[in-house]
Residue frames as qw, qx, qy, qz and C-alpha x, y, z in Angstrom:
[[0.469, -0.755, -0.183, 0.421, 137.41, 104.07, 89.87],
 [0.547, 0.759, -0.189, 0.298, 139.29, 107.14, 88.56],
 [0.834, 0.068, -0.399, 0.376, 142.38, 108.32, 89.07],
 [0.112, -0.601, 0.092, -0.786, 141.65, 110.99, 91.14],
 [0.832, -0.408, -0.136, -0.350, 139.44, 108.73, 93.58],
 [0.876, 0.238, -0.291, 0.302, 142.43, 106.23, 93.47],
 [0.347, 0.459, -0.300, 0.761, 145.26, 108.98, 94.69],
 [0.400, -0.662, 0.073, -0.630, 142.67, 110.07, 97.35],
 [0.964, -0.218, -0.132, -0.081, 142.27, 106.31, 98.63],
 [0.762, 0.196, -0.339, 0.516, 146.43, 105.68, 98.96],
 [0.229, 0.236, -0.523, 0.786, 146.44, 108.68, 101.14],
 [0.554, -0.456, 0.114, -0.687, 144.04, 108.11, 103.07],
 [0.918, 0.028, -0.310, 0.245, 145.56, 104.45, 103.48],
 [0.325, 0.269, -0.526, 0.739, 148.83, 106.44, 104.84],
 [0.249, -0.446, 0.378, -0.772, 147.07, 108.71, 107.55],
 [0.724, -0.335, 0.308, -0.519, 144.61, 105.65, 108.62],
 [0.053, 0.405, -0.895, -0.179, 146.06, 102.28, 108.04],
 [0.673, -0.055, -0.455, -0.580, 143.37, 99.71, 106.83],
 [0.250, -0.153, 0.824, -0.485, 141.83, 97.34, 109.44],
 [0.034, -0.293, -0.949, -0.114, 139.93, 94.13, 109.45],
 [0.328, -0.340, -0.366, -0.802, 136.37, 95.46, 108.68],
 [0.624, -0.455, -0.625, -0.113, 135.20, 92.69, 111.45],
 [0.698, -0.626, -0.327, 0.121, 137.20, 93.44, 114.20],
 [0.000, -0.998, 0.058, -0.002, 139.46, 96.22, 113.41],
 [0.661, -0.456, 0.348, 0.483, 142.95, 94.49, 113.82],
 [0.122, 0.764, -0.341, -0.534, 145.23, 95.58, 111.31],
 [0.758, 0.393, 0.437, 0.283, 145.54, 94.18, 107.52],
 [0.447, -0.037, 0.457, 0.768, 147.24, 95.00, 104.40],
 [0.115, 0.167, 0.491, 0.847, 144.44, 96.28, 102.72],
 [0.465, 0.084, 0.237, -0.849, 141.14, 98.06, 103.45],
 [0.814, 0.150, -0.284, -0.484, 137.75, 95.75, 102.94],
 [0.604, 0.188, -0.766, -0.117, 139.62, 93.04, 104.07],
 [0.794, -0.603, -0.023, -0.071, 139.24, 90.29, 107.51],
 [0.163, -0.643, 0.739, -0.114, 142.47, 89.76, 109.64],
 [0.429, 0.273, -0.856, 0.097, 143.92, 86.45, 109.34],
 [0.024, 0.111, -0.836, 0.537, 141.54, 85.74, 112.93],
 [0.589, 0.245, 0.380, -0.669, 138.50, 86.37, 111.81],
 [0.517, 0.451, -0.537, -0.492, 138.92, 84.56, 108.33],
 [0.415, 0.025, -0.908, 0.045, 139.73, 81.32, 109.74],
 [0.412, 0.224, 0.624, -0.625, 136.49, 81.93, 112.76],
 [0.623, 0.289, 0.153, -0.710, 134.32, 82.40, 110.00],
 [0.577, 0.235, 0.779, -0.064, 131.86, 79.25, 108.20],
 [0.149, 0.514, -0.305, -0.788, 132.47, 79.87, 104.74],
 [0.763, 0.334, 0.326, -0.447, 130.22, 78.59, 102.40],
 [0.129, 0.465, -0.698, -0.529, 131.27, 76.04, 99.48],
 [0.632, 0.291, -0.641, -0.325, 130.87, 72.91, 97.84],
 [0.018, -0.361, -0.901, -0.239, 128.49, 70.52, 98.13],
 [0.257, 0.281, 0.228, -0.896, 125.48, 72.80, 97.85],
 [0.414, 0.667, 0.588, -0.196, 121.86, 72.87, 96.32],
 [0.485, 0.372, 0.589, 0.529, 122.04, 74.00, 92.94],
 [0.074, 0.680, 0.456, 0.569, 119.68, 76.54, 93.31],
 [0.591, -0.747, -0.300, -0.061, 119.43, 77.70, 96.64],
 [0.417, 0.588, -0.521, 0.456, 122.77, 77.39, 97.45],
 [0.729, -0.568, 0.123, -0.361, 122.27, 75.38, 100.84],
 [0.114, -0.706, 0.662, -0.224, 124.90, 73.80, 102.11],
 [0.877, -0.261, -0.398, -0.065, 124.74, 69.74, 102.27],
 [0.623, -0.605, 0.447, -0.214, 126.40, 68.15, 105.50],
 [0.749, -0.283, 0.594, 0.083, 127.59, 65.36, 102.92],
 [0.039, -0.315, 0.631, 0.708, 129.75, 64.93, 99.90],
 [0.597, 0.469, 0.621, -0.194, 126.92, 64.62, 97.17],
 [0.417, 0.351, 0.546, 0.636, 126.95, 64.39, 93.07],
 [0.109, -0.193, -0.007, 0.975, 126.74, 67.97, 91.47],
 [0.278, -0.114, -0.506, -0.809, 123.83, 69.50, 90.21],
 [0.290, -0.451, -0.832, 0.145, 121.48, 68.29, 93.18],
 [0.374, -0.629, -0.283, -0.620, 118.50, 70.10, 94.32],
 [0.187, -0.033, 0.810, -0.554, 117.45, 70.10, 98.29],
 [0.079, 0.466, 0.844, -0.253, 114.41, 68.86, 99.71],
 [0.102, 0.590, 0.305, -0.740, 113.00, 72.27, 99.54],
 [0.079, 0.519, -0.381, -0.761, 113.97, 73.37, 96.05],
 [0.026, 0.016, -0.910, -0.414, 113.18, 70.00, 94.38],
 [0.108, 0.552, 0.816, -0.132, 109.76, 70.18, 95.87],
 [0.058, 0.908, 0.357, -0.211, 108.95, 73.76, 95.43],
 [0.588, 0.413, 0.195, 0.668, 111.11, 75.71, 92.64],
 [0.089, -0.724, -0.214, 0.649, 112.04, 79.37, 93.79],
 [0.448, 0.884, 0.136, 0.016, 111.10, 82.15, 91.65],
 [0.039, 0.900, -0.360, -0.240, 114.69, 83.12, 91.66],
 [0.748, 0.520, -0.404, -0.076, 117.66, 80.75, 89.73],
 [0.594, 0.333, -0.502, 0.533, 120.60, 81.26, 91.97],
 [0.395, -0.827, 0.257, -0.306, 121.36, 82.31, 95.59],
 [0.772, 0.074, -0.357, 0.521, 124.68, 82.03, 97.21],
 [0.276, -0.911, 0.263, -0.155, 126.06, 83.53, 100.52],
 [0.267, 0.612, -0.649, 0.364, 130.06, 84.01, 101.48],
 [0.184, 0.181, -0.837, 0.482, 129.47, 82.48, 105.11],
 [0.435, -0.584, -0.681, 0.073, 126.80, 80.55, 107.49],
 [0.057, -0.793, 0.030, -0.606, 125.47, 83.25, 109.68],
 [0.854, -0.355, -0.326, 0.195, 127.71, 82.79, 112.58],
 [0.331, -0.856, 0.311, 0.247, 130.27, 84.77, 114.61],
 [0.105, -0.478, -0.246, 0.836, 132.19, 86.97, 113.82],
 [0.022, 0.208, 0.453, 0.867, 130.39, 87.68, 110.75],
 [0.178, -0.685, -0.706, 0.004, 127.10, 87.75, 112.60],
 [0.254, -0.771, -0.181, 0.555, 128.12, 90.68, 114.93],
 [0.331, -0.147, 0.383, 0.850, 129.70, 92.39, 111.71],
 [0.058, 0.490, 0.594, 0.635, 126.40, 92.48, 109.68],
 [0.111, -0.828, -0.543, -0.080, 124.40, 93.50, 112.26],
 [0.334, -0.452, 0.094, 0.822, 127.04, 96.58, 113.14],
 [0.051, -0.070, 0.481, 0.872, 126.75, 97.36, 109.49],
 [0.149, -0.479, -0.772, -0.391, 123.06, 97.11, 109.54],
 [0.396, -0.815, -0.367, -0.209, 122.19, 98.81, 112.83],
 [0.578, -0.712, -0.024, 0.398, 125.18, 100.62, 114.18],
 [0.044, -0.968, 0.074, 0.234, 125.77, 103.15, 111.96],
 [0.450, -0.542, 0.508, 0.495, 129.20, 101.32, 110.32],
 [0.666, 0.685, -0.111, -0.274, 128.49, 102.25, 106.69],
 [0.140, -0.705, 0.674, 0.172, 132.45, 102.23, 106.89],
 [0.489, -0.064, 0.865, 0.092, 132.13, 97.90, 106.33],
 [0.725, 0.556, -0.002, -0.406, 129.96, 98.49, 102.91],
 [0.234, 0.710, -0.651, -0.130, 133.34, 97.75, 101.23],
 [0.236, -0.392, 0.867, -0.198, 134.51, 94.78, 103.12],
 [0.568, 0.038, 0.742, -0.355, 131.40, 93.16, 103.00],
 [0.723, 0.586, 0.127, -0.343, 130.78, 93.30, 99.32],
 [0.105, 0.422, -0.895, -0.097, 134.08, 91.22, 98.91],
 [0.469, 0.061, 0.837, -0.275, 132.23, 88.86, 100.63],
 [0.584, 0.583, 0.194, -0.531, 129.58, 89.28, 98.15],
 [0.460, 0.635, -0.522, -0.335, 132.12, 89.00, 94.88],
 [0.038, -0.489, 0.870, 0.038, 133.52, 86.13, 96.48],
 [0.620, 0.274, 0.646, -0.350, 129.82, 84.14, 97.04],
 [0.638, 0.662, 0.137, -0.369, 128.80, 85.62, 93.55],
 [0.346, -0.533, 0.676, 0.373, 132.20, 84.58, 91.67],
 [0.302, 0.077, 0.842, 0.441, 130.46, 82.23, 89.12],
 [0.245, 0.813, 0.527, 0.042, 127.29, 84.64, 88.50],
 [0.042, -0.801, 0.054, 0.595, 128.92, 88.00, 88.24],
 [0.277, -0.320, 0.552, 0.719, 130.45, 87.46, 84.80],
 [0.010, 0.363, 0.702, 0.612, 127.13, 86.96, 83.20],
 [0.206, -0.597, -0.613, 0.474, 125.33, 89.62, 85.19],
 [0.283, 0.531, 0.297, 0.741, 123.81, 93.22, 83.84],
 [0.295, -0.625, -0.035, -0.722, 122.26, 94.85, 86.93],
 [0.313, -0.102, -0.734, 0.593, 123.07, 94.61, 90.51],
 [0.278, -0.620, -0.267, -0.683, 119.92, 95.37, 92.43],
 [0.198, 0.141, -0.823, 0.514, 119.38, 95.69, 96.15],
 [0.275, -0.612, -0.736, -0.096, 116.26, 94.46, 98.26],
 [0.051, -0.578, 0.175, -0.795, 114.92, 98.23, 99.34],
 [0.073, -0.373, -0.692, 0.614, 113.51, 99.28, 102.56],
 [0.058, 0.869, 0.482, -0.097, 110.14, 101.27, 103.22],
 [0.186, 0.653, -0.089, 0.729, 110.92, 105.01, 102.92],
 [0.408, -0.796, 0.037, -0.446, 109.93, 105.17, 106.07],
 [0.867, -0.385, 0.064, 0.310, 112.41, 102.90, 107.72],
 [0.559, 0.397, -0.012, 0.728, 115.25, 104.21, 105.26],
 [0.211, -0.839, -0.115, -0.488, 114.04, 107.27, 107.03],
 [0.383, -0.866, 0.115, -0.300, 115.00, 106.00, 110.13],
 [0.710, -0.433, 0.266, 0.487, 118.35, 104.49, 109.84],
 [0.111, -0.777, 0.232, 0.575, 119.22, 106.57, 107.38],
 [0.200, 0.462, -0.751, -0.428, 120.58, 104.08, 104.83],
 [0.983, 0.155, -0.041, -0.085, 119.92, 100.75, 103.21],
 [0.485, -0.547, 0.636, 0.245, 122.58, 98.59, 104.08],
 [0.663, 0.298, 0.685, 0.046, 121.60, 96.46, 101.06],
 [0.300, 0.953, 0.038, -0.028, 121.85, 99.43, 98.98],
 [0.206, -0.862, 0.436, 0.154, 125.19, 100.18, 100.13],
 [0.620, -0.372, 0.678, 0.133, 126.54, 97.42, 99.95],
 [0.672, 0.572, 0.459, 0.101, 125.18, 97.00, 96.06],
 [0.225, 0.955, -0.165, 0.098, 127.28, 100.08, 95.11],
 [0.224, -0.845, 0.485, 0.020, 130.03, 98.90, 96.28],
 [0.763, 0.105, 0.630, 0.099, 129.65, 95.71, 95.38],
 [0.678, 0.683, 0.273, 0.010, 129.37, 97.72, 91.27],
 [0.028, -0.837, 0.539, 0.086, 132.69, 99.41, 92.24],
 [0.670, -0.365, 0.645, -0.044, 134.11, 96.34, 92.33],
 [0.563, 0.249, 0.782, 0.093, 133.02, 94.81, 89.23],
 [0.079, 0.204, -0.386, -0.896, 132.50, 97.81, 87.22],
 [0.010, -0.497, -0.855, -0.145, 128.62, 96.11, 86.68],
 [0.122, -0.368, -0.241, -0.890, 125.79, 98.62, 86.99],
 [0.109, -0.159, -0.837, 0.512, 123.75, 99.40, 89.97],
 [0.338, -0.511, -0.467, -0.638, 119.72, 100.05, 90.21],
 [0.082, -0.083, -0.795, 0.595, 119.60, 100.99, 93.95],
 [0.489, 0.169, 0.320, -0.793, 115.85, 102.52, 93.48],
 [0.335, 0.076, -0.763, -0.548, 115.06, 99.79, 90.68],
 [0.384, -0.314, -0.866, -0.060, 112.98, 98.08, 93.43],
 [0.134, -0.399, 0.150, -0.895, 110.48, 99.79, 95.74],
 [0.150, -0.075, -0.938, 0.304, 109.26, 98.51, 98.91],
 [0.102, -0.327, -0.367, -0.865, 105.28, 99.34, 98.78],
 [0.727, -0.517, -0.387, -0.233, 104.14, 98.28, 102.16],
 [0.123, -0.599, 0.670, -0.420, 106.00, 98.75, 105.63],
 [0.802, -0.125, -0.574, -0.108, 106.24, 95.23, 106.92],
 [0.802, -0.586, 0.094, -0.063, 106.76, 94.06, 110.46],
 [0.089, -0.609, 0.780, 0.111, 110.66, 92.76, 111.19],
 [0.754, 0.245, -0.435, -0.427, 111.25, 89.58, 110.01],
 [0.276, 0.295, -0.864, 0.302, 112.72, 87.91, 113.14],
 [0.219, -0.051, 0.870, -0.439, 111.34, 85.38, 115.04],
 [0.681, 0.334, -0.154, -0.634, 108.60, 84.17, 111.86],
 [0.641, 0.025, 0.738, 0.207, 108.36, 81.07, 110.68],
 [0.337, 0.222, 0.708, 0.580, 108.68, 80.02, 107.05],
 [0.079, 0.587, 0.723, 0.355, 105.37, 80.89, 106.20],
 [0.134, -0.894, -0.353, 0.242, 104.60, 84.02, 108.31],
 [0.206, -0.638, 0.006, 0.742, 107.45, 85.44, 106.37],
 [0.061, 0.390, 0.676, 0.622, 106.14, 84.82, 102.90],
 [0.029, -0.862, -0.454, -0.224, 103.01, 86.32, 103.81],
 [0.188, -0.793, -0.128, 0.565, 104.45, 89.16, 105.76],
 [0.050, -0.523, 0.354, 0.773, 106.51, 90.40, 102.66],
 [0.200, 0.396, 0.856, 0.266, 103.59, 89.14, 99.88],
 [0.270, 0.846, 0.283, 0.363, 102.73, 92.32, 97.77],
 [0.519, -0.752, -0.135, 0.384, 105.57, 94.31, 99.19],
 [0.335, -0.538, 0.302, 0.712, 107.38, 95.23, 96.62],
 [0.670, 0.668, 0.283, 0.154, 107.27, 96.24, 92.87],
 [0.513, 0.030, 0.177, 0.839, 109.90, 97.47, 90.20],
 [0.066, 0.718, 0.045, -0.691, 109.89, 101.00, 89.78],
 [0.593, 0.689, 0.361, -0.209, 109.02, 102.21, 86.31],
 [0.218, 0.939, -0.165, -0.211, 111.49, 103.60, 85.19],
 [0.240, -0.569, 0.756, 0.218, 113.69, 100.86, 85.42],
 [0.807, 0.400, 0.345, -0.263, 111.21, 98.46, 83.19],
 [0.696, 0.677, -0.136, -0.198, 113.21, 98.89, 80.09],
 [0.001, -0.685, 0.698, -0.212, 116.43, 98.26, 81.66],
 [0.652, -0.279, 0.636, -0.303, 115.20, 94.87, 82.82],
 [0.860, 0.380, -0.051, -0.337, 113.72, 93.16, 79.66],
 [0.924, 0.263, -0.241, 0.137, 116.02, 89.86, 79.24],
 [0.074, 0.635, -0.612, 0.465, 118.77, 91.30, 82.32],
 [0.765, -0.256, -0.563, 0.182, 120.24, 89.16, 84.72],
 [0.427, -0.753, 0.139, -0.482, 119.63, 90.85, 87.87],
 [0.561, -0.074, -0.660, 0.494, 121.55, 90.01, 90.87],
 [0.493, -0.692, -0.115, -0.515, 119.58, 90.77, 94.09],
 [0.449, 0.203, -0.705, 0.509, 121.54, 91.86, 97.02],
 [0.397, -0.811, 0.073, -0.424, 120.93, 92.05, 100.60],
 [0.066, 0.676, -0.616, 0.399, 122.70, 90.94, 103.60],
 [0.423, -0.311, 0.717, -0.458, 120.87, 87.64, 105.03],
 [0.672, 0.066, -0.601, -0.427, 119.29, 84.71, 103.60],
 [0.353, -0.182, 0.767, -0.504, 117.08, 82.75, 106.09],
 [0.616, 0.243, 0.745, -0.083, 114.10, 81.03, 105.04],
 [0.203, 0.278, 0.651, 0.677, 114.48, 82.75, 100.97],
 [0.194, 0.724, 0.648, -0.138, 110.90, 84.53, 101.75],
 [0.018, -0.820, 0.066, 0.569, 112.19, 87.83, 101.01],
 [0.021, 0.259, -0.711, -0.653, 114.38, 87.27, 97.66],
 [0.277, 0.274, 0.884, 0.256, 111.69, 85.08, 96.50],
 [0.110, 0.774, 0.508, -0.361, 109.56, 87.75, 96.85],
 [0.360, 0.770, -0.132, -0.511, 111.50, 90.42, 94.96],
 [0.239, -0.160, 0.871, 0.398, 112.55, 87.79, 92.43],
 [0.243, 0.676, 0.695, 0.001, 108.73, 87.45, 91.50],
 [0.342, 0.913, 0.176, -0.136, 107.89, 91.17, 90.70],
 [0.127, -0.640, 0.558, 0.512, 111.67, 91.47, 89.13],
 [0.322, 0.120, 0.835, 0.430, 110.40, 88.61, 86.23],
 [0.263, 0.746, 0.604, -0.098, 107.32, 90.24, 86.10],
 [0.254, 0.881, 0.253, -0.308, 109.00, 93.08, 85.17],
 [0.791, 0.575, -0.193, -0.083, 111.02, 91.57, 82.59],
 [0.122, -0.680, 0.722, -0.037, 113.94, 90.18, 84.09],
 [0.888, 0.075, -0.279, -0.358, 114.74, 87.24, 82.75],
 [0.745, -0.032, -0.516, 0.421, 117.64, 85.40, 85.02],
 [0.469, -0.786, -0.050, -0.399, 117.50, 86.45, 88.82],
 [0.628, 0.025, -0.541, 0.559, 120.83, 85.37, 91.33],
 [0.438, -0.835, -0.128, -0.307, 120.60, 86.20, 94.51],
 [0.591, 0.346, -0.528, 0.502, 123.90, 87.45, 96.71],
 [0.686, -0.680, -0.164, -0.199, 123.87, 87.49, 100.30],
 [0.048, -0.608, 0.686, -0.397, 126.82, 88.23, 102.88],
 [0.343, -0.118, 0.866, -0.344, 125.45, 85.31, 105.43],
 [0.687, -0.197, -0.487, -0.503, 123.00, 82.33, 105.30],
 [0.648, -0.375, 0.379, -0.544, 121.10, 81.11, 108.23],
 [0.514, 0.149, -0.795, -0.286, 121.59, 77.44, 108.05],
 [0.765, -0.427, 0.078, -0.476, 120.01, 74.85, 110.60],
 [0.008, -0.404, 0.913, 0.053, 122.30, 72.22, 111.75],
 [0.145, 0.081, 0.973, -0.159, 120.83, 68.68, 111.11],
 [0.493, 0.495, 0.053, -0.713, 118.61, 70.18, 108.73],
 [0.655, 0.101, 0.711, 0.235, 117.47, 67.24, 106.20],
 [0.161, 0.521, -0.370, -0.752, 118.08, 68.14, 102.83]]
């Protein structure tokens, strides 16, 4: 950040004093939750799935796989989200996703640093999962985008918001099962050329803002090896979990 940016940010701190990103009460610092929504929300930790980053329900030896993962390896290495996808962070993403509050990019890509904490130090390229042009069209932004930029402020890491390109408009992905959302997003994306050279042997972190059944990330995790990336983490604000889901 320079120090121009910096000077701009402190006074604009005086005239608007920084509020919880979730629910607006006041905090010390921009980007951050109030002290009411921190302790609402289902943050994600230890015991997890190695790879996945699924939550167990019971203390279990490190370096375990789930069901899923152990049967079927994802194309990607790593995925980790900050919090199950529960109030209040639910209502927060989807604000920031479909109501226009760019304003929470910030906030939520703490969340992000804080999920991504043991992959960011060996990371070269923060990418985010695009939209169609034509959707970007009509909300204007990629939250997933944003949030990647803000996510490289942070970290001083490099961002590739166009590195991925979305080459098919797909249906929404709610209310699919597993499998109808692999195939819906199966040939949907490819890397943009230009970022090819930049990839060879990079560890890409691929952001977006939900992790439910993996179908997406796996997806751009596949044409991100293909086009030379050789370690893939995936960072996510929420994960969907299932309660009483066997692992």
């Amino acid at each position: 950040m320079s120090r121009m940016t910096a000077y701009a940010r402190r006074a604009l701190d005086l005239l608007l004093p920084a509020q919880c990103f979730s629910c607006g009460a006041p905090v010390a610092e921009p980007g951050r939750l109030c002290a009411g929504c921190f302790a609402d929300s289902s943050f994600i930790a230890e015991p997890m799935c190695i790879s996945c980053g699924l939550p167990f329900e019971f203390e279990s030896e490190a370096g375990r796989l789930c069901g899923l993962c152990a049967a079927s390896p994802p194309a990607f290495d790593h995925a980790r989200a900050a919090v199950r996808y529960d109030e209040p962070l639910r209502s927060a993403v989807l604000k920031f996703k479909h109501g226009d509050r760019t304003d929470m990019a910030s906030g939520l890509a703490n969340l992000l640093r804080r999920a991504g904490r043991d992959i960011l130090p060996a990371a070269d390229l923060i990418v985010p999962v695009p939209l169609h042009p034509r959707r970007l069209w009509q909300r204007r932004y990629n939250q997933s985008a944003l949030m990647a930029l803000a996510l490289s402020e942070q970290t001083d890491l490099p961002a590739a918001p166009d590195a991925l390109l979305r080459k098919r408009r797909t249906p929404s992905q709610g209310g699919l099962s597993a499998t109808a959302r692999r195939r819906n997003v199966r040939g949907a994306f490819a890397v943009d050329d230009r970022w090819r050279p930049r990839l060879q042997g990079a560890h890409v972190v691929l952001v977006d803002d939900v992790y439910t059944t993996g179908a997406t990330a796996e997806a751009c995790a596949r044409v991100l090896r293909l086009g030379g990336a050789e370690t893939v983490s995936v960072l996510t604000v929420a994960r969907v979990v299932q309660s009483g889901r066997v692992h």
